[in-house]
C-alpha positions in Angstrom: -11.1 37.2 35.8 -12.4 34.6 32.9 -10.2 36.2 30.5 -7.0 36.8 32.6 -6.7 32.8 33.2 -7.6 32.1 29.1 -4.6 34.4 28.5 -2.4 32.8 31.0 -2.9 30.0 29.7 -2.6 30.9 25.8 0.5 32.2 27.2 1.9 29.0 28.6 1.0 26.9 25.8 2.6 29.5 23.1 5.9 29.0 25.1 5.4 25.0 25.3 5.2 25.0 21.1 8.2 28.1 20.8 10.6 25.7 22.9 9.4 22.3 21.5 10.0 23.6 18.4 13.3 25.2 19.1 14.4 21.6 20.3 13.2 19.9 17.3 15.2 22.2 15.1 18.4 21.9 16.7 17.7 18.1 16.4 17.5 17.9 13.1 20.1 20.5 12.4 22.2 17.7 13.9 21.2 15.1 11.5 22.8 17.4 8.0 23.4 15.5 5.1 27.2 16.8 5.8 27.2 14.8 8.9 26.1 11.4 8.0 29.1 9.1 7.1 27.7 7.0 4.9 25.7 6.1 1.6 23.7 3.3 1.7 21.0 1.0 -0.8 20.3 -2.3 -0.5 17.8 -4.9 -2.3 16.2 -8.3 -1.9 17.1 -11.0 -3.4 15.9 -14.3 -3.7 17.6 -16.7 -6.1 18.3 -20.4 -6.7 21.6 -21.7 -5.6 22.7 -18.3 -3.8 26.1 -18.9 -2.0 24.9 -16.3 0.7 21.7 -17.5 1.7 19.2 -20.4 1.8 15.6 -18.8 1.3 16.2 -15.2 0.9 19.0 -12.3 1.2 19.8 -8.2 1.1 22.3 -7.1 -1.1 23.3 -4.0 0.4 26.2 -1.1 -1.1 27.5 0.7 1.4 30.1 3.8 1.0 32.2 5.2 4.0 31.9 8.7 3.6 34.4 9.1 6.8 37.9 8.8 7.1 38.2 6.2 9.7 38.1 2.7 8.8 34.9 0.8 9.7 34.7 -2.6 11.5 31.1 -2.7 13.0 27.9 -1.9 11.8 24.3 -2.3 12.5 22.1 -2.1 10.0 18.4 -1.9 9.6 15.4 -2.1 7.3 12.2 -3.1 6.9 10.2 -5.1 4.9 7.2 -5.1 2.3 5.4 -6.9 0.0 4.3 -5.7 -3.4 1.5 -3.7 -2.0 3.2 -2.1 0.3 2.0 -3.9 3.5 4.3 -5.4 6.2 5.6 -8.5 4.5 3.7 -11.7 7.0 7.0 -13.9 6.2 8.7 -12.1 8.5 9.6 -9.7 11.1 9.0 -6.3 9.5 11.9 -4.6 11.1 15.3 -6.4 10.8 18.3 -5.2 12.7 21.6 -7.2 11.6 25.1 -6.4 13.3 27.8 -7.2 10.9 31.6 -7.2 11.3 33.2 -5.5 8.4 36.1 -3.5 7.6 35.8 -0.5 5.2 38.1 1.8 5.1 37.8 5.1 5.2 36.4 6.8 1.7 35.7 3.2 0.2 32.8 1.4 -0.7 31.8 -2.6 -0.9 28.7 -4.6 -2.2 27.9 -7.7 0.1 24.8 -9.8 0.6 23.0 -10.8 4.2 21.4 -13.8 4.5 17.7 -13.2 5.9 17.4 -16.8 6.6 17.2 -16.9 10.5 14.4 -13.5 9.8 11.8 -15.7 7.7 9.0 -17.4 8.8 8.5 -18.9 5.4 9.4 -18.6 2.1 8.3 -15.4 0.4 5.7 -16.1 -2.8 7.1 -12.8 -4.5 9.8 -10.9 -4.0 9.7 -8.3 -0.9 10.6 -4.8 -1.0 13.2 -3.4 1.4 12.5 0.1 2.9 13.9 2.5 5.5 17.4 1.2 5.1 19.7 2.9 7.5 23.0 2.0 9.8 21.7 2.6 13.6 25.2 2.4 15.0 29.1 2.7 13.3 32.2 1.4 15.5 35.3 2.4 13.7 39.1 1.0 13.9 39.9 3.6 16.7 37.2 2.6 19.1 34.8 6.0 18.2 31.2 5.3 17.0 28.4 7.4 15.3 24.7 6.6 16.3 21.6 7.0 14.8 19.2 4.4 16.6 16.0 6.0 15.6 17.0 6.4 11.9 16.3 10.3 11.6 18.7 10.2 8.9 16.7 8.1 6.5 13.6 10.5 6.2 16.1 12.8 4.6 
């Protein structure tokens, strides 16, 4: 009797991992390099005088792998100081939506202020990680989402 209820039970939970694990591979599956519709890199920046920001900014390059034009974005990071703890200047995770057309197959360089993000100003420079686009709205009212950032472990 003892051992017919451990086996059921192995049973079950063997069926629980084969189908969580089926669903996790057809997730990422999803998430190919092939489908993403974008290239991405961006860096902090914190110099005197900067047209595009008071305390502190991200330049960020962005390419539009797609064909449709872009004209919304949101895009995320998060911040780090030089040892690689959440930076206490500000919010660790930033999430900026930015208006912007890019057309399809292009690229463009452009800088966000992180002024309204800080706290105060930054002692040392920070280091941006986990930079990804959570949501793209293009020209023809479509969108592509990724609001959890699975691309970016890739």
């Amino acid at each position: 009797m003892k051992n017919t209820f451990y086996r059921q039970s192995f049973l079950r939970n063997n069926r629980f991992f084969m189908i969580l694990g089926l669903l996790l591979f057809i997730g990422c599956k999803s998430y190919s390099f092939d489908t993403i519709p974008y290239l991405i890199n961006g860096d902090f920046v914190m110099e005197e005088n900067a047209a595009d920001y008071s305390i502190c900014g991200m330049d960020i390059f962005l390419m539009n792998k797609s064909e449709k034009e872009i004209r919304n974005m949101t895009i995320v990071f998060f911040l780090f100081d030089q040892d690689g703890e959440p930076a206490y200047e500000c919010r660790s995770k930033i999430a900026v939506e930015l208006d912007k057309d890019i057309a399809g197959g292009e690229s463009c360089s452009f800088c966000i202020s992180l002024d309204k993000f800080m706290n105060a100003v930054p002692q040392e420079l920070l280091m941006a990680d986990y930079l990804y686009l959570a949501k793209i709205v293009y020209e023809d009212g479509s969108s592509w989402e990724d609001p959890y950032g699975l691309v970016a472990f890739k």
